[in-house]
C-alpha positions in Angstrom: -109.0 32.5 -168.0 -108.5 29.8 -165.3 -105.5 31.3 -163.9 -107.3 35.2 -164.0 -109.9 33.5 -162.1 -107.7 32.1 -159.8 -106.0 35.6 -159.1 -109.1 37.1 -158.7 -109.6 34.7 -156.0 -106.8 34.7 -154.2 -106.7 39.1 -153.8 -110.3 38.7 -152.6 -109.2 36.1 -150.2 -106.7 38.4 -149.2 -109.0 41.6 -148.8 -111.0 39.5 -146.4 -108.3 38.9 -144.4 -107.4 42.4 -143.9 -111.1 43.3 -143.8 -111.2 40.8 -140.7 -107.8 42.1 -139.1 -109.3 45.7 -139.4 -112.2 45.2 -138.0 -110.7 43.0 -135.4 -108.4 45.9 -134.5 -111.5 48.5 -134.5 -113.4 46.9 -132.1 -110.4 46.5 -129.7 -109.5 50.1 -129.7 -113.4 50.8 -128.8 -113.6 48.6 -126.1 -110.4 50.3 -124.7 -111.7 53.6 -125.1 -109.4 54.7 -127.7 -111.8 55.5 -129.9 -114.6 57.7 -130.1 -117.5 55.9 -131.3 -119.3 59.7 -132.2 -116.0 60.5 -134.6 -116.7 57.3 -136.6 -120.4 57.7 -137.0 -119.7 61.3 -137.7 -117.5 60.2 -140.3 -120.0 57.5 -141.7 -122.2 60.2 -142.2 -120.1 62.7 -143.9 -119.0 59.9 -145.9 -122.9 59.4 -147.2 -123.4 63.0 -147.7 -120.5 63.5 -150.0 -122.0 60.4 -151.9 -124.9 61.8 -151.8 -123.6 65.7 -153.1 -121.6 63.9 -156.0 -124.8 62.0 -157.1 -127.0 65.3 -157.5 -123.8 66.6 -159.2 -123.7 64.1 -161.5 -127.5 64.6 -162.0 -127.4 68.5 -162.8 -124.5 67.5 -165.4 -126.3 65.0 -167.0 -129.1 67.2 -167.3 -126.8 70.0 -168.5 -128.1 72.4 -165.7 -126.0 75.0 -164.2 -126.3 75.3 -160.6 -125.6 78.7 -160.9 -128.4 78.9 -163.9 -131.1 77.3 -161.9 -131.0 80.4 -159.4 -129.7 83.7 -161.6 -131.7 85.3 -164.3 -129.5 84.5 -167.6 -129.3 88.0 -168.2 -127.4 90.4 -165.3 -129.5 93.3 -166.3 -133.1 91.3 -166.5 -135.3 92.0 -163.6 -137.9 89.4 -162.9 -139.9 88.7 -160.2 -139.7 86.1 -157.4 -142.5 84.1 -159.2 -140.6 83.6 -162.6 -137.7 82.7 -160.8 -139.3 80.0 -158.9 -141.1 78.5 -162.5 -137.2 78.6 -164.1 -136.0 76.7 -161.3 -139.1 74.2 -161.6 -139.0 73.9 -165.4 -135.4 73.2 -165.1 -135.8 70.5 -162.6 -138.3 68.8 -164.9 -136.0 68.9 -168.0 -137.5 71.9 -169.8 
């Protein structure tokens, strides 16, 4: 257990040095302009939002709701109106 510990230890002490050389190197290529400060936040972002897309993914599976079932009547040939679509959609949300 010691020596795992001590492993552990030393690849985390290694991550933080390439954390530091990376950031390090990040912050000269802004300050030369080689960079564009826009593409990284972009990225950031984008980066959040897919987060973001696979948690309410993961949500709908858990509650074993279709995506497409939320929106489409279960039957191609039922027609139903606007309003019974809307309280599928809301009783589906709330686990019904």
């Amino acid at each position: 257990l010691k020596e795992r510990i001590e492993e552990l230890e030393k690849r985390l002490e290694e991550m933080a040095q390439r954390f530091s050389v990376c950031n390090t190197v990040l912050h000269m290529m802004l300050s030369a302009g080689h960079c564009d400060v826009q593409k990284i936040s972009n990225a950031r972002r984008a980066s959040v939002m897919e987060g973001e897309l696979s948690e309410l993914k993961e949500q709908l599976v858990a509650r074993d709701v279709s995506p497409a079932l939320a929106y489409k009547p279960t039957c191609p040939h039922e027609h139903t109106s606007a309003k019974s679509k809307v309280v599928a959609v809301k009783a589906s949300q709330v686990g019904l």
